[in-house]
C-alpha positions in Angstrom: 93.6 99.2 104.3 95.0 96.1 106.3 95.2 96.8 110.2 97.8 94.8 111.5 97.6 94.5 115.4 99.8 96.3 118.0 102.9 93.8 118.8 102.0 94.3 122.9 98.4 93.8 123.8 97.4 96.9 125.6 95.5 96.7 128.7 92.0 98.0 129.7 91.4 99.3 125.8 88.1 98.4 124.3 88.2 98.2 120.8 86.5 100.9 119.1 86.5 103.6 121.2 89.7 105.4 120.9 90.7 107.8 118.9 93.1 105.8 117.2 91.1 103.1 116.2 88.1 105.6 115.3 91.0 107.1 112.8 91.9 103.8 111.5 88.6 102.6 110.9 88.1 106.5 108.9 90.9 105.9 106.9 90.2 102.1 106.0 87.5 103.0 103.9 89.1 105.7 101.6 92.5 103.3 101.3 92.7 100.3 99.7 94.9 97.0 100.6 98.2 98.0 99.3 98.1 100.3 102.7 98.9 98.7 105.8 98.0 100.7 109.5 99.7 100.0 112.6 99.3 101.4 115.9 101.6 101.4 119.0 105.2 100.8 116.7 108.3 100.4 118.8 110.5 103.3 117.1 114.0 101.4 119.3 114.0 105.1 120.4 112.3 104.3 123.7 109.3 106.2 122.3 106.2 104.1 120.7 104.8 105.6 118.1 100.8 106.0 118.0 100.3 104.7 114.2 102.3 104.3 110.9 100.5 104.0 107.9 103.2 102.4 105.0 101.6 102.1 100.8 102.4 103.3 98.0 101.7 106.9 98.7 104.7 106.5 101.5 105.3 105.9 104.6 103.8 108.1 107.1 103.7 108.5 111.0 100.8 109.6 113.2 100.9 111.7 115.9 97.8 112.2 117.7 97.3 115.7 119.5 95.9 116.0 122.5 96.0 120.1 123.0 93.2 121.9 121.9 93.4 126.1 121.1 95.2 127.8 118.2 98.6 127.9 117.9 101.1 129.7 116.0 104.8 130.2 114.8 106.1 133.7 114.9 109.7 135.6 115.8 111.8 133.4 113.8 110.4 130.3 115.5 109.0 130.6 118.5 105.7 128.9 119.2 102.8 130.7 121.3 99.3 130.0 122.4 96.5 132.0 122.2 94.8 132.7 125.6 91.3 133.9 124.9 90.9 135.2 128.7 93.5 138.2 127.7 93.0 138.4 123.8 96.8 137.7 123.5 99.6 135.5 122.5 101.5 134.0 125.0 104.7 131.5 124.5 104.0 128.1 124.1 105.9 124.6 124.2 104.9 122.8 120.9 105.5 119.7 122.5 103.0 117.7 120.6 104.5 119.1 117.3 107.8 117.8 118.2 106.9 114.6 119.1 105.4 114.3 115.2 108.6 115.3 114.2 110.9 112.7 116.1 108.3 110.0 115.7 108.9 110.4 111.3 112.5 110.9 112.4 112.9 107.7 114.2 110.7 105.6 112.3 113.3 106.6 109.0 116.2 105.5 111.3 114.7 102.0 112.1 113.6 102.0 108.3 117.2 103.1 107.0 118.8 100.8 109.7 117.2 97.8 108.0 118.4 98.9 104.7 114.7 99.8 103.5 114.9 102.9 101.3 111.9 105.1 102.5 111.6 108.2 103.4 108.6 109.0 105.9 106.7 112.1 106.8 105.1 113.2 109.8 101.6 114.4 110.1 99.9 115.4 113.5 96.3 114.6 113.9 95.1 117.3 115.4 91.5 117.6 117.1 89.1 119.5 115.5 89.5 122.3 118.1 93.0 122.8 117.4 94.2 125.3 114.9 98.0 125.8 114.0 98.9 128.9 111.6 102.7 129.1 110.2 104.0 132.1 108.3 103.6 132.1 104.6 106.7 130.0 103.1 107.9 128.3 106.4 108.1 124.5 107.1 107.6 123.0 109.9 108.9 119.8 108.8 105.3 117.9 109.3 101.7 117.8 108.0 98.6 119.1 110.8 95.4 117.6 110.1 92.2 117.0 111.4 90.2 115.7 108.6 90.4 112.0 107.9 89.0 112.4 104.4 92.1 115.0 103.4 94.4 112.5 105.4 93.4 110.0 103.6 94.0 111.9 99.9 97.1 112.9 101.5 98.7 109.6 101.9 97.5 108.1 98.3 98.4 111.1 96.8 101.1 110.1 94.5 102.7 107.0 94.4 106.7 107.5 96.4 107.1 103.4 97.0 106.7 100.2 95.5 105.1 97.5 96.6 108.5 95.4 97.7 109.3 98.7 99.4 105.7 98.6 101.4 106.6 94.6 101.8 109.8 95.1 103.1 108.7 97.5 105.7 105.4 95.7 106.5 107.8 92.4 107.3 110.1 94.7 109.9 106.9 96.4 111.1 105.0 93.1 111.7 106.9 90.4 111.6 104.5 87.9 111.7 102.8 88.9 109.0 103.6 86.4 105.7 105.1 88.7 102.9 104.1 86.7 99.7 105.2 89.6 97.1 109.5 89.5 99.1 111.6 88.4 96.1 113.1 85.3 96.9 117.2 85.8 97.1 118.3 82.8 94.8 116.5 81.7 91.5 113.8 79.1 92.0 114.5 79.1 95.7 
């Protein structure tokens, strides 16, 4: 997998150590090079985007979790929380869950705004501690995951773009990255 650097240098981060580049550095050696990873994307929604992985499997948006417990989707969608001090469910803002969902929703916005055909999915990387059950049949309209070895067999699953499609969005993703595979637009030229 190609890591292409965030377009603002972030302050204060060593290298390394968070969990984003621990993920990245995961999933680098289950993809190959036809899959690009980028951290930090400006979505033009205001919100940045913690990582975007674009290949042939797809084009995908990570949301990293930071809520640990189990979680689950009951009464014709409402969200609670277990609280293990009471044995009970209580209601719960799946705040983390919806940013996944706008971060894939914005990301196909800037992707369809620049005429690139794609359309992207949204998986939350959850921590290991964090459990979310659905009822049988529902959608929640994004993947949860934990494991970096399933995430990684996700994404390369099947193949959904080409590789002018992954060019395309790698050149609006990084722009100054060379894309040698772009069709030219004239013959010879």
């Amino acid at each position: 997998m190609i890591l292409h650097p965030p377009s603002r240098s972030r302050r204060l981060a060593i290298p390394g150590l968070s969990a984003l580049d621990r993920l990245a550095s995961a999933l680098g050696r289950r993809l190959d090079d036809d899959y690009h990873w980028f951290s930090h994307v400006a979505s033009g929604s205001g919100a940045t985007i913690d990582a975007v992985i674009a290949g042939p499997g797809g084009a995908w948006t990570l949301t990293l979790a930071g809520e640990r417990g189990r979680f689950t989707r009951r009464n014709t969608g409402h969200w609670y929380r277990f609280n293990r001090s009471t044995g009970s469910w209580v209601p719960w803002d799946p705040a983390p869950i919806t940013a996944a969902r706008l971060a894939a929703t914005s990301l196909g916005l800037l992707l369809e705004r620049a005429g690139i055909d794609a359309i992207v999915a949204g998986i939350l990387v959850a921590p290991p501690d964090m459990s979310v059950e659905i009822g049988r049949g529902e959608e929640i309209g994004l993947t949860v995951e934990a494991d970096a070895g399933r995430l990684g067999a996700l994404v390369s699953r099947e193949e959904r773009l080409t590789l002018a499609q992954v060019d395309r969005i790698v050149a609006l993703l990084d722009p100054r990255q060379p894309v040698p595979r772009l069709a030219q637009a004239t013959r010879g030229g």
